[in-house]
N, C-alpha and C positions, 0 to 999 in steps of 0.2 A: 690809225693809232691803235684802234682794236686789235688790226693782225699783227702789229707789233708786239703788244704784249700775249700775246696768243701763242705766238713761235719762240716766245723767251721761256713761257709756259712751260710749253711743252719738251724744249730742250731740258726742263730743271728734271721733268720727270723721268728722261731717259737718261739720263746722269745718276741719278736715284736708283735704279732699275739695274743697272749697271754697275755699282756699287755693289747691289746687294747680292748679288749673285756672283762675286770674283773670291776667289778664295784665300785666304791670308798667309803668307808665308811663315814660317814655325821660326820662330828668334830663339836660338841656342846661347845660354849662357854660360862659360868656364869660368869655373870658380878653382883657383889656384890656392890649395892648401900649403902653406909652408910650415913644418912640425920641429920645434926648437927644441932638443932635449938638453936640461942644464943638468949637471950634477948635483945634488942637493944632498947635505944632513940631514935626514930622516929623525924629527924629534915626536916621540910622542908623547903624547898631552893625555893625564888624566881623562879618564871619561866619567864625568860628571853622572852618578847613577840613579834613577829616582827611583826611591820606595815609597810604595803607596800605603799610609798606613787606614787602618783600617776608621771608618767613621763610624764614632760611639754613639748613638742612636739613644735619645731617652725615653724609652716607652712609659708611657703611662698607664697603669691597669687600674680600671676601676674594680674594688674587690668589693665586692654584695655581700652586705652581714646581714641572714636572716634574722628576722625579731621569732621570739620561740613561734609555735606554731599554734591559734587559740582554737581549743575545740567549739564548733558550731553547737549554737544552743540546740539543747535536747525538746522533742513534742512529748507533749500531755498533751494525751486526747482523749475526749472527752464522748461521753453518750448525753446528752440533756434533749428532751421532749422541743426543745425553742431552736428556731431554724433562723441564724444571723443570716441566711441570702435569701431571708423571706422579707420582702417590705411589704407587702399585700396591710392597708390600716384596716380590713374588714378580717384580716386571719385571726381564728380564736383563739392562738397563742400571738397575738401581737407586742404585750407587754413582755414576757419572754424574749421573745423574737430581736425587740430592742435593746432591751439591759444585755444580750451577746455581744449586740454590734456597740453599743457602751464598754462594756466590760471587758472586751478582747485585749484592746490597742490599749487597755490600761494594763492589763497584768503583764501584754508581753514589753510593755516600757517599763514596767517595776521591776523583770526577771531579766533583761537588756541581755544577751549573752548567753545565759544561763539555761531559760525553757522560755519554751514557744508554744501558745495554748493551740489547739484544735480539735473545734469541736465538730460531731458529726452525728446530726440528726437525726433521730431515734425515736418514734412517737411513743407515749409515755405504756401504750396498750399491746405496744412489739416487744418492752424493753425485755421484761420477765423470760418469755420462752428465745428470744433473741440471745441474750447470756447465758442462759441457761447449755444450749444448744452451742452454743463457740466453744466455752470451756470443758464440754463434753470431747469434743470433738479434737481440741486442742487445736483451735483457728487463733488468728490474731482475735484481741480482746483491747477494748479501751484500759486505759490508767484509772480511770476513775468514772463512777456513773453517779446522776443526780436520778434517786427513787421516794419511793413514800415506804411509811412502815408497812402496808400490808406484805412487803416482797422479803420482808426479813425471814419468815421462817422458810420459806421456801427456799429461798438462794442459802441457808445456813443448811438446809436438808442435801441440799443439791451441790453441797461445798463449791460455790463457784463466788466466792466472795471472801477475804482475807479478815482473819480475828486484829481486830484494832485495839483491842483493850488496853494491854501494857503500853502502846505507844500515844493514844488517847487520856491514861492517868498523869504521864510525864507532861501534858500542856498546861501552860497557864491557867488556859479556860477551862478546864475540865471543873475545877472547885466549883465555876459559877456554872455549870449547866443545869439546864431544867430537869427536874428527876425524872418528871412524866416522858419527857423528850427522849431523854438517854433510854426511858422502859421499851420506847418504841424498834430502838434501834439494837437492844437485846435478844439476843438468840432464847431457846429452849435451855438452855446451858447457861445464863447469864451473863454470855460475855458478848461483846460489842461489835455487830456486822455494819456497822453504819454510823457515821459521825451527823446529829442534828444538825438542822442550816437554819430552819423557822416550826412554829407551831401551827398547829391548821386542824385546832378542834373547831367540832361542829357546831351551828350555831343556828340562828333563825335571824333573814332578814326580814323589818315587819315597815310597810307604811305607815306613819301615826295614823294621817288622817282617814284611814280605811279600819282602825280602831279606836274611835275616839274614848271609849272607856275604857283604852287599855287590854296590851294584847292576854289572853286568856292565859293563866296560870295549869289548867289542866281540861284535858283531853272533853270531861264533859262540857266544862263551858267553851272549848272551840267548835262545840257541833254545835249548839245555840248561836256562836258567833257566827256559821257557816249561813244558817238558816236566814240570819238578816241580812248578811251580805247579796245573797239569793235575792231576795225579794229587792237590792239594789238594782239588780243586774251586774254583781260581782261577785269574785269568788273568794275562800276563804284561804286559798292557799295555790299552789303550782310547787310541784315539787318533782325530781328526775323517776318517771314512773316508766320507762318503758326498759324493755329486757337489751337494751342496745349496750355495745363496749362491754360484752362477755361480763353480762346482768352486773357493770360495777354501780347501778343502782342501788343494789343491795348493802353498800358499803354507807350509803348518804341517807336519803330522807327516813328508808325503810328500817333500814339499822338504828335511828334516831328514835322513832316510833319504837321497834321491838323494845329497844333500852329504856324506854319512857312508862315501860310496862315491867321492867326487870327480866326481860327476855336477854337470849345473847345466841349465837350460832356456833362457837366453838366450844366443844366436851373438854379440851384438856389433853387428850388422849391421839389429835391426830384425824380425829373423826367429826362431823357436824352432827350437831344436837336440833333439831327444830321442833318434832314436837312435844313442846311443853306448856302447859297451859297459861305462860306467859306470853307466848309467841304466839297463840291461838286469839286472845285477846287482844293483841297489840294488830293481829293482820284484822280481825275483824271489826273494829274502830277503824282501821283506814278503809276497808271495803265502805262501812257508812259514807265517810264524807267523798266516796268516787261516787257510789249510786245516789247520793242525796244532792247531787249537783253542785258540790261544794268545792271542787277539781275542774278546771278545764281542761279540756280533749288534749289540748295541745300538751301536755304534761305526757302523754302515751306518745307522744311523733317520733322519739328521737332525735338523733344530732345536737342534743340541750336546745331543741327548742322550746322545753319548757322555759326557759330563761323569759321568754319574750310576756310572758304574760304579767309576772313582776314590770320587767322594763317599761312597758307602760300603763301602768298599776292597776290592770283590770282584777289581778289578783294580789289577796291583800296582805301575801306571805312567803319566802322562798324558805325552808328547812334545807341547806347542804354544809359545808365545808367553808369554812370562814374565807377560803382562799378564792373563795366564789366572786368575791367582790373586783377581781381582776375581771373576770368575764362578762358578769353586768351590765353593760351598758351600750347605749347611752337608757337616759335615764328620762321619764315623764311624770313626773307627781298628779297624785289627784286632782292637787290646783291648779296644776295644767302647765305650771314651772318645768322647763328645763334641764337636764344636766346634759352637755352636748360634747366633751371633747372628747368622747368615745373612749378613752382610756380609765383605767384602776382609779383615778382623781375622780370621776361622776360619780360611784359610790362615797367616797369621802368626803367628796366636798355635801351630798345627798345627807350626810350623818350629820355633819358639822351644821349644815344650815335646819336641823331638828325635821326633816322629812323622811327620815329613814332612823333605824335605831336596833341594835340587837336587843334579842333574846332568846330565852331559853325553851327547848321544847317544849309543851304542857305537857304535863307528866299525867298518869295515871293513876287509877286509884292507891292511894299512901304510897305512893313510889314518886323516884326524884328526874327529874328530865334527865331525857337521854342522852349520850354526849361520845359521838367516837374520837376518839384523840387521834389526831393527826399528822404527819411531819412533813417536810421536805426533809434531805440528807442527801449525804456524797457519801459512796461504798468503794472499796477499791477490789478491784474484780482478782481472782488467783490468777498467775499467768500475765500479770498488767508490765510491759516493759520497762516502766516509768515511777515505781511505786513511790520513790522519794520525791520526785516533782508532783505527785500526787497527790500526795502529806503535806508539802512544803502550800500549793495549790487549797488546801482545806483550813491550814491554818490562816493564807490572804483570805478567803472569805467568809470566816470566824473573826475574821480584827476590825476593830472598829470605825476604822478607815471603811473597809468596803461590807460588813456584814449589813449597813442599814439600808444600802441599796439595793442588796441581795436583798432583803424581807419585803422592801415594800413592791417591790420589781416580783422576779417569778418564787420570791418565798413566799408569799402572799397569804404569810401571818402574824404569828408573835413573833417577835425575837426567843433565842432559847437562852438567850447570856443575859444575866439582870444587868451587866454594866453595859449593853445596848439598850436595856429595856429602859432605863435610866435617863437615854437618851431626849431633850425635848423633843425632837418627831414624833414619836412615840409617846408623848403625853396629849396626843389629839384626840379629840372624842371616840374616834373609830376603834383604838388600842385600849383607853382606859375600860370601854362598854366588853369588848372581846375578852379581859382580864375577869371582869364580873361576872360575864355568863357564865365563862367557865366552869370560875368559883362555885358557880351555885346548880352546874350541873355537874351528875354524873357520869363523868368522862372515863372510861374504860378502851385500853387497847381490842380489838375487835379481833385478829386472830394470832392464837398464843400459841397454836400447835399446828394447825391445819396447814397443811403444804401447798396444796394445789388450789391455792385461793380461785383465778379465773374460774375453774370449774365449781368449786364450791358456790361463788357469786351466780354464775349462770343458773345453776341448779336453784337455788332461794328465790332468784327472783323470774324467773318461768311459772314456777309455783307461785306465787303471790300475784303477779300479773294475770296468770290465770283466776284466782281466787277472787280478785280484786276489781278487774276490767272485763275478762273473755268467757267465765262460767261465776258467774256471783251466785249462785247456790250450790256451789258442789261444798262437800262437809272439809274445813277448814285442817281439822287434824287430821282425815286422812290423807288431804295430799300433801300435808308437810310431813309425814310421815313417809311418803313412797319417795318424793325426795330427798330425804334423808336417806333413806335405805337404798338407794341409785347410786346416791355420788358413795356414799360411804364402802360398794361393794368394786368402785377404784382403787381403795387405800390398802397399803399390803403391809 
């Protein structure tokens, strides 16, 4: 059965095999065309034409309508002594420092548009030969600088500061300015280098309780008061005695002293006057209470570390610049009470809670305490790019809106506008007491011709330093005499 289908098998495959290999015969196909030609009418037919017409397309254009074009607010810049990217709370312009970074983002949202303040950090000891030197030179110069009266005659000598006057009578405030204030900021010529911002005569800050009968009316009974305080183990006073910041000691306690005596350092003429036998006795009253131990050491160091001796009440007096009371602190009473938030408020609140109190220099024999009159102010330099945001800038802080935080912040005195003075802040113990001393001292501008103030300061007080701390017996009017005759053979 197997070899049956075996040989059926294998027959399919040689059938297969056989197929595939025979070749196929070619199949021819005729295709018989047969071609019918009819005769026909030839009709033609329209030919249907197409015109393409054109597609009306509707473009859209968006057309941009500029708004007019706004000019970018203009800068006012500024020179002030207070450094806004300084937050350091031990820097000795801290209170400065702050009312910038207060004060900025308010003026440039009140001026939106308009101007844009900036200011650029100027130490108040650079400012003088700083301007001085741009406007010589014809460098860029600020819009406006914040200075004190001693730089008026100078910068009026040195024309690098613009006459205010006519545009200063045209202001509202001009009626109410302080006369003393406006004297400050008067040239040799009477006319106006400088717009008042605050007052800042000198004054005396005193502990009560380091005088409980009362601080001394004159010079002899402060060497009595010195002598008991001594036998405390305190002193009668601290005051800026050493020759440092190009001798502007001369300007504070020493200048209080000479004037307590009817002394004064400027002739009139452009030249210093020292010796005269008012200034002979006024140095040699302070020589006493340095050698009689009525001074601590610390008063000679520099850097206002006399400050420190007040601060915590070892001594029982500071004689400087009312504006002092920014710097003061903090604060330790005799009774051993506090004033701790380190800011301009420890003096103030120190006054208010009856532990601290002005007064007026002791004066000398039949003569009236001494009194330098002092300012802040804003000047606008010649050459200033900006002089109308400048203006515009003087007038915001003259208005009553911002002048009271200018005073109590880095004006760091009186207001000069009675309709600030007016103000309640300004009815607090600190301002009422500041108005009286005043009053009751003789406050005189301290230089009215003298040009070159820094060198005149250095020269007075090297001499008096010397007189006073490093040769206490050499003869009094001669070496205020050779200082005199030194700086004076600068002046041309």
């Amino acid at each position: 059965m197997k070899a049956r289908f075996a040989l059926i098998a294998l027959l399919a495959v040689i059938v297969m095999l056989l197929g595939a290999c025979a070749q196929p015969t070619p199949q021819v196909i005729e295709k018989v065309v047969t071609q019918v030609v009819t005769q026909e009418k030839v009709v033609e037919k329209p030919v249907e034409k197409i015109i393409e017409k054109p597609v009306e397309k509707v473009v859209q254009q968006t057309v941009v309508v500029q708004a007019p074009t706004k000019a970018p607010a203009r800068k006012i810049v500024s020179w002030f002594q207070y450094d806004q990217g300084n937050v350091d709370p031990k820097s000795d312009e801290r209170v400065g420092n702050q009312y910038l970074r207060d004060a900025i983002p308010v003026f440039n949202k009140a001026f939106d548009g308009k101007w844009i303040w900036e200011n650029q950090y100027t130490p108040w000891e650079k400012l003088g030969a700083k301007l001085v030197a741009a406007v010589q030179v014809k460098a860029e110069v600020p819009d406006l600088i914040e200075m004190g009266g001693s730089y008026v005659t100078s910068f009026y000598k040195n024309g690098v500061v613009q006459d205010l006057t006519e545009w200063a009578k045209a202001q509202k405030w001009y009626a109410e300015m302080d006369a003393s204030a406006l004297r400050n900021c008067s040239g040799p010529d009477g006319k106006l280098y400088c717009i008042p911002t605050a007052n800042r005569p000198s004054q005396v800050f005193v502990w009560k309780d380091r005088y409980p009968n009362g601080f001394p009316k004159t010079t002899d009974e402060w060497l009595k008061e010195g002598e008991r305080l001594k036998k405390e183990g305190k002193y009668a006073m601290t005051f800026f005695g050493s020759t440092a910041f190009n001798g502007n000691g001369a300007a504070r306690a020493v200048y209080q002293t000479i004037g307590s005596f009817g002394g004064g350092y400027d002739d009139g003429n452009g030249k210093i006057k020292l010796n005269t036998p008012e200034n002979v006795a006024a140095v040699a009253w302070l020589r006493e209470m340095v050698q009689s131990g009525y001074v601590p050491e610390i008063a000679f160091a520099g850097g206002f570390q006399e400050e420190q001796a007040f601060m915590d009440s070892s001594a029982g007096a500071i004689p400087t610049g009312l504006f002092g009371y920014r710097y003061i602190n903090p604060l330790t009473a005799p009774s051993g009470k506090k004033y701790e938030k380190k800011t301009q408020d420890d003096m103030l609140d120190a006054i208010a809670a009856g532990d601290v109190y002005l007064a007026p220099m002791p004066a000398g024999p039949g003569k009236k305490p001494g009194c330098g009159t002092g300012i802040a102010a804003l000047a606008i330099p010649v050459g200033a790019k900006n002089p109308e945001g400048a203006k515009e800038f003087i007038n915001w802080t003259l208005s009553a809106e911002q002048n009271p935080a200018y005073v109590v912040g880095p004006g760091g005195g009186l207001p000069v506008l009675k309709s600030i003075s007016a103000l309640p802040q300004f009815q607090a113990p600190f301002y009422k007491q500041a108005v009286a001393v005043a009053s009751a001292s003789d406050c005189k501008v301290i230089w009215t011709s003298v040009v070159n103030t820094p060198a005149a300061e250095t020269a007075i007080m090297n001499a008096v330093y010397k007189l006073i701390k490093t040769d206490p017996k050499a003869d009094i009017a001669a070496e205020l005499k050779k200082a005199e005759e030194e700086y004076n053979k600068t002046v041309k």
